[in-house]
LUMLOMAR-256383 format. One line per 4 residues: number of its first residue (from 1); their letters; for each residue x, y, z of C-alpha. Coordinates in nm, 3 decimals. Each point is the difference from the previous one (the first is absolute). Layout:
<rs>
NUM> A> X:Y:Z; ... $
</rs>
This chain:
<rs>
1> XXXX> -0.228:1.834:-2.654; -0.401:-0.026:0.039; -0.155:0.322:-0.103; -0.378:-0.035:0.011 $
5> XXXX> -0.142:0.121:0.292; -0.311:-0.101:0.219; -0.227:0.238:-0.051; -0.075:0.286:0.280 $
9> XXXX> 0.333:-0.119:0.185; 0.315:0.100:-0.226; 0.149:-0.317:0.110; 0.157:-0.258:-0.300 $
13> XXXX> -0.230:-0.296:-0.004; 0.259:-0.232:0.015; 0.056:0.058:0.410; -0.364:-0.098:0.037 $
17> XXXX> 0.098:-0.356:-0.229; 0.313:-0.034:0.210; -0.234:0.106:0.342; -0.197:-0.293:-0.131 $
21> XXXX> 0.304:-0.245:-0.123; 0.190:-0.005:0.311; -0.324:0.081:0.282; 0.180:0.243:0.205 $
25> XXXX> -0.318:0.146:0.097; -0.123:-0.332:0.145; 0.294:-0.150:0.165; 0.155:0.345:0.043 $
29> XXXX> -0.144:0.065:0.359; -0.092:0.306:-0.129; 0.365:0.108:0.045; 0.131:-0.057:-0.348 $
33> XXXX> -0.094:0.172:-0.291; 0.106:0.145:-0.381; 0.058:0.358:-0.055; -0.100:0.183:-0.330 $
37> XXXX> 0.352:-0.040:-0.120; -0.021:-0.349:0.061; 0.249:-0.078:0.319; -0.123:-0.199:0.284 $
41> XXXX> -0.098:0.239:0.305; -0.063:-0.113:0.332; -0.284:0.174:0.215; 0.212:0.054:0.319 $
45> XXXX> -0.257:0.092:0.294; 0.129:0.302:0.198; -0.190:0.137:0.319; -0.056:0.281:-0.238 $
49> XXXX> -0.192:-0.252:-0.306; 0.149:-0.192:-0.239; 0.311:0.166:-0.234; 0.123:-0.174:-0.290 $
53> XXXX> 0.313:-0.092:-0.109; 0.122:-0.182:-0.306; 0.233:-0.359:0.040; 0.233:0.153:-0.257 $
57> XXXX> 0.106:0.351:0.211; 0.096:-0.241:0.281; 0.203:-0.215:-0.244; 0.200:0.278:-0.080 $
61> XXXX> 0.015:0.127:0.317; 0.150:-0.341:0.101; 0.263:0.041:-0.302; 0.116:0.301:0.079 $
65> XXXX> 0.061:-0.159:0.363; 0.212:-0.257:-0.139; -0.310:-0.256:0.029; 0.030:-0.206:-0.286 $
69> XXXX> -0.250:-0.266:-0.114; -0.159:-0.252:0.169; -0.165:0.248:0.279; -0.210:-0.134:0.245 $
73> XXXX> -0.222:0.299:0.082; -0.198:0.066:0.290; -0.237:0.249:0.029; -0.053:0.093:0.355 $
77> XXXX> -0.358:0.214:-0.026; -0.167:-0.371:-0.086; 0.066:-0.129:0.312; -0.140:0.278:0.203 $
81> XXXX> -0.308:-0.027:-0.254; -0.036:-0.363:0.060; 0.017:-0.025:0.432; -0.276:0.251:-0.079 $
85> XXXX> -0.206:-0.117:-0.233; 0.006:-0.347:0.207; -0.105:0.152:0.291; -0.236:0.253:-0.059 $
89> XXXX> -0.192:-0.272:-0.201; -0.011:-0.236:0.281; -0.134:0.303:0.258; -0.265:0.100:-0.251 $
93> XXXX> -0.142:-0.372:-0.011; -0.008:-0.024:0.365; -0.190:0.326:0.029; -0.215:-0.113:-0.271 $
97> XXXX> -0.027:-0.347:0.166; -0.039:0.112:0.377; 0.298:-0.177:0.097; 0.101:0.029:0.313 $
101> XXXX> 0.398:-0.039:0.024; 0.255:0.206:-0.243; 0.220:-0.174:-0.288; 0.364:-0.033:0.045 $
105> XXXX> 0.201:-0.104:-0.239; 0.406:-0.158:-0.048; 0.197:0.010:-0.280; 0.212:-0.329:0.032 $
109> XXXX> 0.348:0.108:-0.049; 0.109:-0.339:-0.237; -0.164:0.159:-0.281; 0.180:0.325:-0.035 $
113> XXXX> 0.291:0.035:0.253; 0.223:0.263:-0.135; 0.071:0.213:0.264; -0.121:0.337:-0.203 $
117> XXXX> -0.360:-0.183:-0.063; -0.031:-0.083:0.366; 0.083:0.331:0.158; -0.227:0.117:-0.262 $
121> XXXX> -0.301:-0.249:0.105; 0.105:0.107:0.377; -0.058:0.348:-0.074; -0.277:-0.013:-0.193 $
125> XXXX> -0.183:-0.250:0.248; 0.016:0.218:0.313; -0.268:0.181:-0.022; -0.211:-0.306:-0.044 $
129> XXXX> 0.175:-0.238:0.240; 0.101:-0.209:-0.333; 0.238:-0.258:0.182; 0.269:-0.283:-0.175 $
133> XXXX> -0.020:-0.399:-0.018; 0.334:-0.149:0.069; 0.021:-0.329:-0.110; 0.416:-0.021:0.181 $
137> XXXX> 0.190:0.178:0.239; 0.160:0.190:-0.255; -0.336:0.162:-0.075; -0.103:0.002:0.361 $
141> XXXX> 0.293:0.244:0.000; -0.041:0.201:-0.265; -0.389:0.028:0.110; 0.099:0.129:0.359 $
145> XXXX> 0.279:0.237:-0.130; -0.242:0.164:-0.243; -0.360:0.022:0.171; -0.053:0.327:0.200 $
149> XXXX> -0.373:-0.034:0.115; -0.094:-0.284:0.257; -0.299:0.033:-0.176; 0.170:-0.216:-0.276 $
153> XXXX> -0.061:-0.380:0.023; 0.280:-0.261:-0.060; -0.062:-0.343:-0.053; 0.244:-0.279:-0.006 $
157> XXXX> -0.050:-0.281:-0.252; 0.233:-0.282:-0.069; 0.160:-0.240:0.220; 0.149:0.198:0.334 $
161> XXXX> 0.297:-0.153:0.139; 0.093:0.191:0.388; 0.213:0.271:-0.105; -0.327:0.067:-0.244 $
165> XXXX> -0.258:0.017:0.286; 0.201:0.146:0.214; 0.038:0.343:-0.220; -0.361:-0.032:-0.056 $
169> XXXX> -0.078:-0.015:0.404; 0.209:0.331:0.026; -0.170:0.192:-0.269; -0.287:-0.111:0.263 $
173> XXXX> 0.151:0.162:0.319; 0.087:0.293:-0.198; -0.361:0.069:-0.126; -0.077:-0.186:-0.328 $
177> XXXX> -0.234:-0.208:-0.057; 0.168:-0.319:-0.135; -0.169:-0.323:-0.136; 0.157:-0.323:-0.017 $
181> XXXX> -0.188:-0.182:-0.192; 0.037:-0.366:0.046; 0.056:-0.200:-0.384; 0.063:-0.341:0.242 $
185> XXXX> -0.052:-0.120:0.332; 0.372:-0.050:0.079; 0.009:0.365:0.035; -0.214:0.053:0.291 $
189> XXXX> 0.239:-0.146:0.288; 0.272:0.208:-0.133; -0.235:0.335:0.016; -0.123:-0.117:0.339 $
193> XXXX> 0.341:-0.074:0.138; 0.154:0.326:-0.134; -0.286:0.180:0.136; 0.054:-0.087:0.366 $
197> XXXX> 0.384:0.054:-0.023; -0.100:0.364:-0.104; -0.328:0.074:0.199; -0.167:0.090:-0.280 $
201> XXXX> -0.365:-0.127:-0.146; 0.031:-0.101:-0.348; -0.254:0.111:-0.271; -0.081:-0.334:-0.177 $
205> XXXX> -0.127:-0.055:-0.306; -0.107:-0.313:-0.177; -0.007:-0.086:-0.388; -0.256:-0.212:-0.149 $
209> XXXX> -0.004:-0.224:-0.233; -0.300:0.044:-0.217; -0.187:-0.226:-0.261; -0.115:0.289:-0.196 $
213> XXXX> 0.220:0.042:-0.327; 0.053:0.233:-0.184; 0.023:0.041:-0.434; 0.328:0.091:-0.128 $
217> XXXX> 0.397:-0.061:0.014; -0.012:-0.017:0.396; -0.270:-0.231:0.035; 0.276:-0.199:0.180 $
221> XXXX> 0.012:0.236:0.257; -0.387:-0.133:0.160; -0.146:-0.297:0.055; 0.112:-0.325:0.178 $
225> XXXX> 0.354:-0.012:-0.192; 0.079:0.336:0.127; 0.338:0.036:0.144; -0.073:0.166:0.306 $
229> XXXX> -0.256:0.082:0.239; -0.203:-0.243:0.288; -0.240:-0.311:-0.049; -0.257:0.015:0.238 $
233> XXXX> 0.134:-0.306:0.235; 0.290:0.252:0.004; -0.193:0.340:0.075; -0.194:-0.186:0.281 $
237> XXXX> 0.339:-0.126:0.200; 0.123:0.329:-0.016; -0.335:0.163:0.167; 0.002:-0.239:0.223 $
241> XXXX> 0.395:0.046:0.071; -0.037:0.357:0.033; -0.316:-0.067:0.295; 0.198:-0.226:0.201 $
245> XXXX> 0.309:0.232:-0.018; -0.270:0.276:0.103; 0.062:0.228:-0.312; -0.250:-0.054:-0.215 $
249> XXXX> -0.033:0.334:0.040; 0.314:0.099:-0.234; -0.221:-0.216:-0.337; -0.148:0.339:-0.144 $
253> XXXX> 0.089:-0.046:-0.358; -0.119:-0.260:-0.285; 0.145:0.022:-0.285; -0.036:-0.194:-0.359 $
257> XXXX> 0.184:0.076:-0.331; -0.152:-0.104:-0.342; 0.266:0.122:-0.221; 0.195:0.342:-0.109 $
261> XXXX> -0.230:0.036:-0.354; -0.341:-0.089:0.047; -0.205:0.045:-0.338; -0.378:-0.096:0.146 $
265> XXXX> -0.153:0.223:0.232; -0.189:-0.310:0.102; 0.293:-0.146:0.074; -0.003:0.224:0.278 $
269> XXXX> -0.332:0.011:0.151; 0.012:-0.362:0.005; 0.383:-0.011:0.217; -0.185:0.274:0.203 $
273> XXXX> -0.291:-0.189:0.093; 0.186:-0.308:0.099; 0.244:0.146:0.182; -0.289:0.223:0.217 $
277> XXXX> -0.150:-0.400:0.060; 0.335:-0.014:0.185; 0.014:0.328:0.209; -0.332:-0.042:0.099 $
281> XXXX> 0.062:-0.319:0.165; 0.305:0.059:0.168; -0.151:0.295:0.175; -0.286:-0.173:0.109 $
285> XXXX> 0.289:-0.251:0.134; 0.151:0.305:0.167; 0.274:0.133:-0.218; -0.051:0.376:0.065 $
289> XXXX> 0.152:0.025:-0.368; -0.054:0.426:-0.104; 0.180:-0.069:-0.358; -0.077:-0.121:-0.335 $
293> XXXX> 0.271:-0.068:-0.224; -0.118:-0.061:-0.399; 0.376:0.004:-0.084; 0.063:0.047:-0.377 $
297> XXXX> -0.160:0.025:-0.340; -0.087:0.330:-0.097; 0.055:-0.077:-0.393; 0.181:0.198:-0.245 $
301> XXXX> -0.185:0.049:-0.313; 0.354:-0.061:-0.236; -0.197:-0.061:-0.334; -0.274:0.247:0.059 $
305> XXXX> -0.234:-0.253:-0.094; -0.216:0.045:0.301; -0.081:-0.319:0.048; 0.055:-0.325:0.192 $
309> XXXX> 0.316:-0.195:-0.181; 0.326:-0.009:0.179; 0.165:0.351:-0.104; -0.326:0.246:0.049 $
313> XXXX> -0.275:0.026:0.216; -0.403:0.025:0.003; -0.072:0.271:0.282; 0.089:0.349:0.104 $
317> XXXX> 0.223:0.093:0.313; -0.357:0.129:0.127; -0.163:-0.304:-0.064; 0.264:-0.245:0.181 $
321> XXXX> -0.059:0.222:0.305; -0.383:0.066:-0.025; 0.034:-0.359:-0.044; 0.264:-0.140:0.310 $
325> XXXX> -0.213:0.228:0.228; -0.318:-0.087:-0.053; 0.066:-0.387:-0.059; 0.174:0.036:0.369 $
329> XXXX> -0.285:0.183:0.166; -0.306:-0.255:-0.176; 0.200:-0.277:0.167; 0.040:0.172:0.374 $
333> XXXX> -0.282:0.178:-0.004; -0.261:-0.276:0.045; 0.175:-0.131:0.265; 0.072:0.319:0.226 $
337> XXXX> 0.391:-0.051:-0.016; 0.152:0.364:-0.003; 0.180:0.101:-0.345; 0.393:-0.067:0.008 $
341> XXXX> 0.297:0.244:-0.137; 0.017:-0.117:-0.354; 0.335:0.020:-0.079; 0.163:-0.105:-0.402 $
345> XXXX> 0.312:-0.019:-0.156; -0.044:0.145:-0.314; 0.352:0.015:-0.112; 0.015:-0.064:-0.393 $
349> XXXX> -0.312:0.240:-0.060; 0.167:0.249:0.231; 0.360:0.020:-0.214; -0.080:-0.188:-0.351 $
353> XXXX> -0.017:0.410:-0.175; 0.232:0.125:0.213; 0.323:-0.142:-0.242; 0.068:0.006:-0.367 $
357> XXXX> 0.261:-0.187:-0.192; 0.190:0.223:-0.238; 0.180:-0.130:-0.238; 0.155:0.081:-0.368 $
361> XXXX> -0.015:-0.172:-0.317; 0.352:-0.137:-0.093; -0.060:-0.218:-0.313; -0.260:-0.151:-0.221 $
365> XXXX> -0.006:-0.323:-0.185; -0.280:-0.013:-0.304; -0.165:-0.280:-0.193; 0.007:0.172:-0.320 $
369> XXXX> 0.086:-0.103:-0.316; 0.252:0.169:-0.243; -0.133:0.125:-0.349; 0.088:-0.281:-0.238 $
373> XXXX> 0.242:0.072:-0.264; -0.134:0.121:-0.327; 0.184:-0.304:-0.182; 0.028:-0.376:0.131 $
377> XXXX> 0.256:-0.254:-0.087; -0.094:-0.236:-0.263; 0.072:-0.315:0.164; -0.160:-0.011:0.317 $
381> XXXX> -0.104:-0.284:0.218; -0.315:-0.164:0.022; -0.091:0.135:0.321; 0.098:0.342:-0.070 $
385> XXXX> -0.214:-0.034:-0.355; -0.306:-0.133:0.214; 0.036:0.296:0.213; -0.025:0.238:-0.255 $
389> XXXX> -0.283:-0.172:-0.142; -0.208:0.008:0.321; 0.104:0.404:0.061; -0.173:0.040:-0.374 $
393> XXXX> -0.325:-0.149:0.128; -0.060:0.082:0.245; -0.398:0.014:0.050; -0.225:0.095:0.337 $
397> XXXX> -0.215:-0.275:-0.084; 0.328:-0.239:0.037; 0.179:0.146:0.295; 0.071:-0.309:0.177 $
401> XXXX> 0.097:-0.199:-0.281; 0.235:0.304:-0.111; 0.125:-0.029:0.378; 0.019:-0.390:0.007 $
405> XXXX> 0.193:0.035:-0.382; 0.247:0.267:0.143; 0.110:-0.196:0.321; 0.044:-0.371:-0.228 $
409> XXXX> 0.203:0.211:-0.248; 0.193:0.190:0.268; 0.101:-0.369:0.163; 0.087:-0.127:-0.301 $
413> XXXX> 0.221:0.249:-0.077; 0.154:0.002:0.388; 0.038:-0.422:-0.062; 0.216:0.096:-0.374 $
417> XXXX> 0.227:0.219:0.218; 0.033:-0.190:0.250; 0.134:-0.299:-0.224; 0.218:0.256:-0.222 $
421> XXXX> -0.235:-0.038:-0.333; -0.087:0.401:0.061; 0.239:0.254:0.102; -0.003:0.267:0.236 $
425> XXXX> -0.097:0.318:-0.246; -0.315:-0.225:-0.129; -0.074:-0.091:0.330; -0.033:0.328:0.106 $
429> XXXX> -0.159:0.154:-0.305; -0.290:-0.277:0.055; -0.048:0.062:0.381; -0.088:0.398:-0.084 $
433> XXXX> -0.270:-0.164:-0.302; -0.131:-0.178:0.303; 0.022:0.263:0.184; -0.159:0.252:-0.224 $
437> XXXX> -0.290:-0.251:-0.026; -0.095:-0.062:0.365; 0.023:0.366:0.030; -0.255:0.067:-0.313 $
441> XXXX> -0.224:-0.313:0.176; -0.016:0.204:0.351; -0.124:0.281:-0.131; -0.301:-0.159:-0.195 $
445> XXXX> -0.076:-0.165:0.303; -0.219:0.273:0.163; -0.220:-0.042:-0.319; -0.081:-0.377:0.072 $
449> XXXX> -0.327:-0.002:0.229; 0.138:-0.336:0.178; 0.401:-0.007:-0.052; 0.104:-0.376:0.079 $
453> XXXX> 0.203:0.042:0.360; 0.365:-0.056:-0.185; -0.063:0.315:-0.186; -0.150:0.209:0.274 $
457> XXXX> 0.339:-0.116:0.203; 0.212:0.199:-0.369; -0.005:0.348:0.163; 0.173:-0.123:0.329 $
461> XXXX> 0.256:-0.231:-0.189; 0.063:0.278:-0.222; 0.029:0.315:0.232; 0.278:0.188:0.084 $
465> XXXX> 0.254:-0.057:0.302; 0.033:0.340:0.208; 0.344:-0.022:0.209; -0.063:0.188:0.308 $
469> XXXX> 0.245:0.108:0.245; -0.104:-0.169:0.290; -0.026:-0.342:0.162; -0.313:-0.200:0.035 $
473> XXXX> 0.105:-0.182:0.325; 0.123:0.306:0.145; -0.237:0.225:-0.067; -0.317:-0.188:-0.039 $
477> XXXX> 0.031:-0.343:0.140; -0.360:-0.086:0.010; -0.037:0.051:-0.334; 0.249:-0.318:-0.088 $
481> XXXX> -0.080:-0.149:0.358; -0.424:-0.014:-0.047; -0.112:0.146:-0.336; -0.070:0.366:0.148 $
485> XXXX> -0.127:0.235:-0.209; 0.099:0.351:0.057; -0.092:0.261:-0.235; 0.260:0.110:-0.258 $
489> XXXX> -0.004:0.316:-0.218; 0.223:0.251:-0.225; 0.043:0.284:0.241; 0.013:0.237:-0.320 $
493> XXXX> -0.110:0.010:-0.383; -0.355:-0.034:0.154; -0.062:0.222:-0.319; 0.089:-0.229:-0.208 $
497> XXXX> -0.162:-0.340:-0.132; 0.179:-0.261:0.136; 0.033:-0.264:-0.324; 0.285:-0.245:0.157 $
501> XXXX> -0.123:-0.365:0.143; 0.271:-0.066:0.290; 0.070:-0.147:0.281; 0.299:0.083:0.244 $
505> XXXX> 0.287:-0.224:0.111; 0.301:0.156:0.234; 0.312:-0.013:0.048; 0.070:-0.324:0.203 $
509> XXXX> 0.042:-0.239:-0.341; -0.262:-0.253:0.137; -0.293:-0.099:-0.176; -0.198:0.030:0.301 $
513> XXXX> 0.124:0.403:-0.021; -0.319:0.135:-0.175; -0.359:0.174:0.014; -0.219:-0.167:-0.233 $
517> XXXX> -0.324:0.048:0.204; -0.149:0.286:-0.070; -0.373:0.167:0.060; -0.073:0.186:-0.326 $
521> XXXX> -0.372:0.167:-0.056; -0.100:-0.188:0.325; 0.136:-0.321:-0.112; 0.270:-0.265:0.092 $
525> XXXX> 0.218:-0.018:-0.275; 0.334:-0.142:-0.105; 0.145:0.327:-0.179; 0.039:0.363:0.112 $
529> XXXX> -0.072:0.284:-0.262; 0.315:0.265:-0.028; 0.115:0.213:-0.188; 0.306:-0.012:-0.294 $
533> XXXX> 0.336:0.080:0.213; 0.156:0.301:-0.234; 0.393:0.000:0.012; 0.128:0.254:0.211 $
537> XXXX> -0.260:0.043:0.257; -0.083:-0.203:0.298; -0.310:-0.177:0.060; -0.116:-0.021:0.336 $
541> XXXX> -0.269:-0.286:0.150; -0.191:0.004:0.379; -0.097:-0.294:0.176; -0.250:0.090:0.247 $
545> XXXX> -0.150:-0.109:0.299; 0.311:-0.148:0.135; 0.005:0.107:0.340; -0.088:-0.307:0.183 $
549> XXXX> 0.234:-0.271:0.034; 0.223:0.068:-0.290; 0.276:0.166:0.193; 0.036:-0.245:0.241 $
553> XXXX> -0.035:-0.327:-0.217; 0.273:0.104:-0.257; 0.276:-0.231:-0.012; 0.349:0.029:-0.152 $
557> XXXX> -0.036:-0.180:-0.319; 0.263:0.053:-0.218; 0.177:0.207:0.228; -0.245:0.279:-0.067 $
561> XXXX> -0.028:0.189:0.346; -0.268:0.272:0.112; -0.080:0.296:-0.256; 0.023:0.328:0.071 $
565> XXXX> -0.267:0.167:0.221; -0.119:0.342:-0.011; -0.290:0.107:0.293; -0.178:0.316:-0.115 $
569> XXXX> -0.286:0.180:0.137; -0.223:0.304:-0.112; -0.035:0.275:0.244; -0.347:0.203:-0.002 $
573> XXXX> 0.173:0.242:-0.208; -0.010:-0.257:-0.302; 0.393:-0.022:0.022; 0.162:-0.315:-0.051 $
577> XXXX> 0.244:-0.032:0.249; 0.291:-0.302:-0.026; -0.013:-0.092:0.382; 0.257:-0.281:-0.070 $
581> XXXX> 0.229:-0.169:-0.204; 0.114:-0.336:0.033; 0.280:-0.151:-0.210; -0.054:-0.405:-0.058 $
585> XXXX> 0.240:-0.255:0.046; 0.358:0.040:-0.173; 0.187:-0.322:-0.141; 0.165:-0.026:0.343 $
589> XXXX> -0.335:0.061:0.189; -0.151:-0.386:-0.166; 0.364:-0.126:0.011; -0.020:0.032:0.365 $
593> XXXX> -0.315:-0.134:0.007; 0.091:-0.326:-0.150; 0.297:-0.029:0.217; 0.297:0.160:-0.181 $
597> XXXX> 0.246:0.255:0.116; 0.037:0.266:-0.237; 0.343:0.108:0.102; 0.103:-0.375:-0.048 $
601> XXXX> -0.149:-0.063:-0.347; 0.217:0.318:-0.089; 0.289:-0.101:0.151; 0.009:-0.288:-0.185 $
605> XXXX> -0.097:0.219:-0.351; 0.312:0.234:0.118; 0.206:-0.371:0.031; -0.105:-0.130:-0.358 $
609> XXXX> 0.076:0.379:-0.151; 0.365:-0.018:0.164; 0.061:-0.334:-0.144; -0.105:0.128:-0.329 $
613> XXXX> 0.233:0.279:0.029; 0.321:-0.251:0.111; -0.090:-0.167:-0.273; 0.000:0.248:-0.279 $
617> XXXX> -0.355:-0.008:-0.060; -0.103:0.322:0.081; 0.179:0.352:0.086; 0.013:0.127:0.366 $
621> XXXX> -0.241:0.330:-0.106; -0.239:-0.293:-0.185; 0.012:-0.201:0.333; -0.121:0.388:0.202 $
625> XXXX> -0.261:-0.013:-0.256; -0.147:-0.323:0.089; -0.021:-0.020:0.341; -0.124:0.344:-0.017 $
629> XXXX> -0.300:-0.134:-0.267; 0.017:-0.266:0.300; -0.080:0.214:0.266; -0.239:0.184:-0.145 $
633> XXXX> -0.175:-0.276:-0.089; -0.087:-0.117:0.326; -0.108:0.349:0.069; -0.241:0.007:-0.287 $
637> XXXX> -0.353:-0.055:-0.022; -0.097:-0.340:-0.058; -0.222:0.087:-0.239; 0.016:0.158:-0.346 $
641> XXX> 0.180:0.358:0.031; 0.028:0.238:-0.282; 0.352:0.142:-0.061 $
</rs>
C-alpha cells in the first residue's frame, strides 16, 4: 500500500495518480470521486447538499440482499440533479439573453425506458413542466400514464399509424399539449382524417432536414442522407395542404435533430441558424408556429477530454444554452418575429451518470514468463539455442533486431513441431525463452525516444486478460456495436499503485466480448491499468456513464439475459436507502425469450433421466438429483454465481 502522503492533506499520493490515471474528476460529472481510503464515492445531491457514499458499502449492501455480481446500479439523486441542472441553465441564459419565451424540455423515452427511470424523470420534471418524446405508441403510453402536470410537453416522433394519432388527439382533449411531428408527408392525411373523426385540432409539427452536419459518430444523423425529416418541396406541400384544409393554424412546431452526441458547439449554432432561416419564413407565410424544437445532442463528455472528437465534448452545459439562446434570438430579432418555446431532448446527458455497471473480477490470464530452469538440456534444437542466444544479448540499442530475432526463432521452432523434428517439452520450454524476451524488450521500450510502431503495439499484445462477470452485448452494447468509450475504473485499492496492463473480456466466449478502449491520463488507449487480483478476495470494476441507451439496446447474446438492478437513493439525512431491487433474468427468463418452454425442455430432461434409470444407468435417488440440479438450473442466474 502507498504510504507517502501529499503534503498538508494526509491523503496517500497514490489516489491523486489514480485521480489522474483514470480522470474521474473530469468525466466524473462531479458525482464520482475517491475517498482517503481509496474506494470510489459518489457525490449524491440531496435537497439538503451533497452526502457521500462509497461504491463498495452499496456492494455489500447488495450482497447481503442476495444481489450478486453483475449489478446494474442506478442512483436515483442524479436524475433529480440533472432535470435541474438542464433547466435552471437554460432559464439563466434567457434572463441573461432577454429572451422572451421559457425553455421546455423532453426526455425521449427510447433512450432510457425502464419504468423506475421514467417515473423518476416524471417526478423530477414536474416542477419544471419537463415533458417525454415518444417515438411509438408504446411510449405514447407510458408518457400519458406517467406525466402529472399539463404543463409537461409530449411530442410524437416516428412514423404514426391511426391507432398512434388517435391516442395522441386524446391526450389533446384531455389537456396536453401533444406534437405530432411530421418525419413524411404520408402522415399528414392520416392526422387530418383522424382529426375530424374526433373533433379535435391537431398540434403539428414538422422535421427538417438540414444541410448542416455535424463532427462525430452521428454525423449520419444531418445532412441530405439523413433518414428522416422534410425537403423543402415537401415542407411547402404540406403548408400549403394545411391552408387549403384551413388549419394552418395547428403548424406551431419546427423541429430538426442533428444527432444524440454532438462534440462541436459550432455544430450547433450553425443547425440553429439554419433552422431559424426556416421558421422565419414560414411565419411570414403564415404558420402561427409558437415552438422551436432543437431535438437532441447535448454531448456526454465520456473521455473527459473536453474536447471535440466523438466520445467528449468542447463546451459547458452553460455554454450550449448561453449559446442556443442567443444564436435563436440574433436570428429573430432583426426581423421582429416573436421568440418561440425552445424545447430539447436532452436524453443521454440527462441519464448517462445516473447508472453504473458493477461487476467482479472472476479470472486473469497473464503474459508472463516462467523463471527458466537453473540447468538446460544439452541437446537442444537450433531454434531453442538461437533463443537463448538472443535473451543473452539483449541490447537497447538493438531492440528491434532482438524483437525481429525472437519472432524468426520462435517460428522456426513452431515449423520443427509442427513437422515432429521438436517435441512438445522443447517446444514449450522455447515459447517461455521467447516469451521472457518480448517481455524484457517491452519494458526497455519506454527508454527509446522513437520506439518503431511494432514495439510500441508489445504492451497491448502482452497484457493481461481480466475475465469479468458480465456480458458486453448485454450490458454495454454500444461499446461492441460503435466503439463507445465509457469510463472504466477499480472501485477499490485506489490506495494502491495499480502496476497490471489489462484489458477486460466477459463472459460470452466471443472475441468481440472485450474492453480494450480505454481513456488513461486523458488519452485513448488500448490497455486499462489494474491492479494484481490477490487470491481470496474479490475485485470489483465500474463502468460508468451507462445510463443512456444501454438498457434498452442489450440483446441476448449467448443467452445472457438482464443483470441484476438495484435503484438507490440518498435521503437529506445522508442515508443510503435501497429503494429497489430487481432480480435479472433466470435461465428460464432468456429461454422464453428465444422461444422455449421451460416446463417442456424439463420434461424432456425428466424423460432422458427415466430412461437412464430403466436402463441401469443411474439409481432412482441419482435420477432426484438431476432433475433437481435441472430445475434449479433454470432458476439460476445466468450469469456467474458464487456457491
Amino acid at each position: 500500500m502507498e504510504v507517502n502522503a501529499i503534503p498538508g492533506t494526509g491523503r496517500p499520493a497514490s489516489i491523486a495518480v489514480a485521480e489522474d490515471l483514470y480522470g474521474i474528476g473530469r468525466w466524473g460529472c462531479g458525482y464520482f470521486g475517491i475517498s482517503p481510503n481509496g474506494n470510489v464515492v459518489v457525490h449524491a445531491p440531496t435537497a439538503a447538499g451533497h452526502t457521500s457514499i462509497e461504491l463498495m458499502q452499496i456492494v455489500d449492501g447488495l450482497r447481503a440482499r442476495g444481489l450478486d455480481m453483475p449489478v446494474l446500479l442506478r442512483l436515483g439523486n442524479l436524475v433529480d440533479d440533472r432535470i435541474h441542472q438542464l433547466n435552471q441553465a437554460f432559464q439563466k441564459a434567457i434572463e441573461e439573453v432577454g429572451y422572451r419565451s421559457p425553455y421546455r424540455g423532453v426526455f425521449p423515452i427510447k433512450v432510457n425506458q425502464q419504468r423506475h427511470v421514467i417515473a423518476e424523470m416524471a417526478r423530477a420534471g414536474a416542477a419544471n413542466g419537463h415533458g417525454f418524446e415518444a417515438g411509438s405508441k408504446a411510449e405514447l403510453l407510458i408518457a400519458l400514464s406517467e406525466l402529472s402536470s399539463r404543463e409537461s410537453l409530449i411530442v410524437c416522433n416516428g412514423y404514426k399509424d391511426a391507432e398512434f394519432i388517435d391516442l395522441g388527439l386524446q391526450a389533446i382533449r384531455i389537456g396536453f399539449k401533444c406534437f405530432f411531428v411530421l418525419e413524411t408527408p404520408q402522415e399528414l392525411p392520416a392526422i387530418l382524417e383522424r382529426a375530424r373523426h374526433w373533433g379535435v385540432r391537431p398540434l403539428i409539427g414538422v422535421r427538417l432536414k438540414l444541410s448542416t452536419q455535424v463532427d462525430g459518430h452521428w454525423s449520419n444523423d444531418s445532412g441530405d442522407r439523413s433518414l428522416f425529416g422534410l425537403t423543402t418541396r415537401q415542407l411547402i406541400d404540406i403548408v400549403d395542404r394545411l391552408r387549403e384544409e384551413d388549419m394552418l393554424d395547428c403548424l406551431q412546431l419546427l423541429h430538426f435533430h442533428l444527432g444524440s452526441q454532438i462534440p462541436n458547439i459550432r455544430n450547433v449554432r450553425e443547425g440553429i441558424r439554419e433552422a431559424c432561416r426556416y421558421y422565419l419564413d414560414l411565419h411570414e407565410d403564415g404558420a402561427p408556429l409558437g415552438y422551436l424544437n432543437i431535438g437532441g445532442g447535448l454531448a456526454v463528455d465520456y473521455d473527459g477530454s473536453g474536447s471535440n472528437q466523438t466520445n467528449s465534448r468542447n463546451y459547458t452545459l452553460d455554454e450550449y444554452c448561453i449559446d442556443v439562446v442567443e444564436a435563436i434570438a440574433d436570428c429573430l430579432d432583426p426581423h421582429g418575429a416573436p421568440h418561440p418555446v425552445i424545447i430539447s431532448e436532452s436524453g443521454r446527458w440527462t441519464v448517462a451518470p445516473m447508472s453504473v455497471l458493477l461487476f467482479n473480477v472472476l479470472s486473469v490470464s497473464t503474459f508472463d514468463a516462467e523463471p527458466l530452469p537453473d540447468t538446460l538440456p544439452k541437446d537442444l534444437s537450433e531454434p531453442v539455442k538461437c533463443l537463448l542466444d538472443t535473451l543473452q544479448h539483449l541490447r537497447i540499442r538493438r531492440l528491434q533486431e532482438n524483437y525481429n530475432d525472437a519472432i524468426y526463432y520462435r517460428d522456426q521452432l513452431r515449423q520443427g513441431f509442427r513437422v515432429g523434428r521438436i517435441n512438445l517439452r522443447e517446444r514449450a520450454l522455447g515459447e517461455n525463452i521467447c516469451l521472457t524476451i518480448l517481455n524484457r524488450i517491452a519494458a526497455l521500450v519506454p527508454q527509446l525516444d522513437r520506439p518503431p510502431p511494432e514495439l510500441e503495439a508489445m504492451r497491448h499484445q502482452l497484457s493481461d486478460i481480466y475475465l469479468g462477470n458480465f456480458s458486453v452485448f448485454q450490458s454495454l452494447p454500444d461499446a461492441w456495436a460503435i466503439q463507445q468509450v465509457f469510463p472504466v475504473m477499480p472501485l477499490h485499492r485506489l490506495d494502491e499503485v495499480p502496476t497490471r496492463d489489462a484489458i477486460i473480456a466477459d463472459l460470452t466466449c466471443d472475441c468481440d466480448g472485450k474492453l480494450d478502449r480505454f481513456v488513461i491520463g486523458g488519452e485513448h488507449v488500448a490497455t486499462l491499468k489494474l491492479h494484481e487480483v490477490q487470491e481470496g478476495q474479490e475485485y470489483y470494476l465500474g463502468v460508468f456513464l451507462v445510463g443512456a441507451y444501454q438498457e434498452t439496446l442489450g440483446d441476448l447474446h449467448n443467452l445472457f439475459g438482464d443483470t441484476h438492478v438495484a435503484n438507490v437513493h440518498v435521503n437529506e439525512q445522508g442515508q443510503l436507502e435501497f429503494v429497489q431491487e430487481i432480480h435479472g433474468d433466470s435461465i428460464a427468463d432468456v429461454l422464453s425469450y428465444v422461444e422455449y418452454q421451460p416446463d417442456e425442455l424439463y420434461q424432456r430432461f425428466r424423460q432422458l433421466a427415466e430412461q437412464a434409470v430403466r436402463e441401469g444407468r443411474i439409481s432412482v435417488n441419482q435420477r432426484q438429483e438431476m432433475l433437481s440440479l435441472y430445475s434449479d438450473g433454470l432458476r439460476g442466474y445466468t450469469y456467474f454465481e458464487n456457491g
